[in-house]
KOLBA-343510 format. One line per field, with one value per residue (C-alpha): residue number from 1; residue in one letter; x negated, y, z. Coordinates in pm, 1 decimal. Each point is the difference from the previous one (the first is absolute). Layout:
// KOLBA-343510
num	NUM,...
residu	A,...
xx	X,...
yy	Y,...
zz	Z,...
END
This chain:
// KOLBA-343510
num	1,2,3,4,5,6,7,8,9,10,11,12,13,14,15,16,17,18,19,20,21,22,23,24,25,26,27,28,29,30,31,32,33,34,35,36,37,38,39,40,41,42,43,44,45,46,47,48,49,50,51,52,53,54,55,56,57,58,59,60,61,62,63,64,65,66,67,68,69,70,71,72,73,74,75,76,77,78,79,80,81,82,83,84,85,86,87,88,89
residu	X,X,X,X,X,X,X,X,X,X,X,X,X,X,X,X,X,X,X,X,X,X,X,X,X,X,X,X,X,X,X,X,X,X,X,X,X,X,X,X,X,X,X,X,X,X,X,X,X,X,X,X,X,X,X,X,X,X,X,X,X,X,X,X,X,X,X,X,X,X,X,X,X,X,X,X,X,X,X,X,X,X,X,X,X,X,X,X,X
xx	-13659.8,-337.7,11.0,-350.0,-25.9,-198.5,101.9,-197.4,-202.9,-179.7,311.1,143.3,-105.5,61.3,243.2,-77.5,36.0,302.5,170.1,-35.6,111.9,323.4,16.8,13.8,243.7,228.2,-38.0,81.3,327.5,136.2,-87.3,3.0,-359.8,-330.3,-267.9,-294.4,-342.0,-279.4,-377.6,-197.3,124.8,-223.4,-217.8,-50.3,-338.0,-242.8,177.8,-172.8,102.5,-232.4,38.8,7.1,74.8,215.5,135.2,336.5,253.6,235.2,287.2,-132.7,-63.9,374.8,144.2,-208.3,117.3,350.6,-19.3,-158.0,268.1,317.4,-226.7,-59.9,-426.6,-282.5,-95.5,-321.8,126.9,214.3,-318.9,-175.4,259.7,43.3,-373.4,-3.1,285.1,-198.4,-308.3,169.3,147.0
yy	13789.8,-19.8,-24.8,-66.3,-334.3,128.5,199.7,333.7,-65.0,332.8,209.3,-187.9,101.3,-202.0,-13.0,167.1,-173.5,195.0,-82.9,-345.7,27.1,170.6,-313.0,-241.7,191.8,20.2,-370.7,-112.2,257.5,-102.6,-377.2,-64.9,-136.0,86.4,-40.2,-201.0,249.1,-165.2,-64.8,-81.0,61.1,258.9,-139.2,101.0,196.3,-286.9,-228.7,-195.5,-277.3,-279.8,-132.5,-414.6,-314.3,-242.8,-296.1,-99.9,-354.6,137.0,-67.2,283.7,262.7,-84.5,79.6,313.5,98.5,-67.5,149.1,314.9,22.7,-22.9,306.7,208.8,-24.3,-194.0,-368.0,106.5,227.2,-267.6,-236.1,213.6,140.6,-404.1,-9.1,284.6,-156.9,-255.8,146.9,227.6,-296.7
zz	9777.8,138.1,416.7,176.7,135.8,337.5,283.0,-20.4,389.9,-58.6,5.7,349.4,322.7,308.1,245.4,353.1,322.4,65.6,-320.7,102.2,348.3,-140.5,-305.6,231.0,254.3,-307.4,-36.0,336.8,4.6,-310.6,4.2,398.2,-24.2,169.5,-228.8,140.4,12.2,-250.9,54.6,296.7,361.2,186.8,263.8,356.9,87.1,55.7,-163.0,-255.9,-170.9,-192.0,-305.6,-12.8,-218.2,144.4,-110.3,172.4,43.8,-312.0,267.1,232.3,-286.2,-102.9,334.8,41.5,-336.3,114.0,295.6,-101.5,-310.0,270.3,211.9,-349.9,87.3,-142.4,80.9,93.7,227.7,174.4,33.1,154.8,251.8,86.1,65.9,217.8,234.1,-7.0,179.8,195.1,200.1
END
């Protein structure tokens, strides 16, 4: 019995946005879970952010990573949210 070892890509197609929307409605129904959206959040008009390097106390990138783990976002996200209370004092 000879099978092929590959899956045959030019015979797919993809999956439209609103076959998604209903995948993951059929996800949350059935396992009572709200999927998390992927990839990077939008910005606001204006908004630009700048890449940096930054070196940090490994005790302060553990909390953030904590911290941003118990609120289901990114560390980064949580640093910078801390420096923006920060200056808006």
């Amino acid at each position: 019995m000879n099978q092929e070892s590959e899956f045959p890509f030019e015979k797919a197609r993809r999956v439209t946005p609103e076959e998604k929307q209903k995948f993951r409605s059929a996800i949350a129904d059935q396992f009572g879970i709200k999927l998390k959206k992927r990839g990077r959040p939008t910005k606001e008009e204006g908004e630009k952010y700048e890449p940096i390097s930054i070196r940090l106390h490994p005790k302060v990138l553990a909390w953030a990573k904590a911290e941003a783990n118990k609120r289901g976002i990114g560390y980064q996200t949580v640093i910078n949210e801390v420096l923006l209370a920060q200056i808006s004092q």
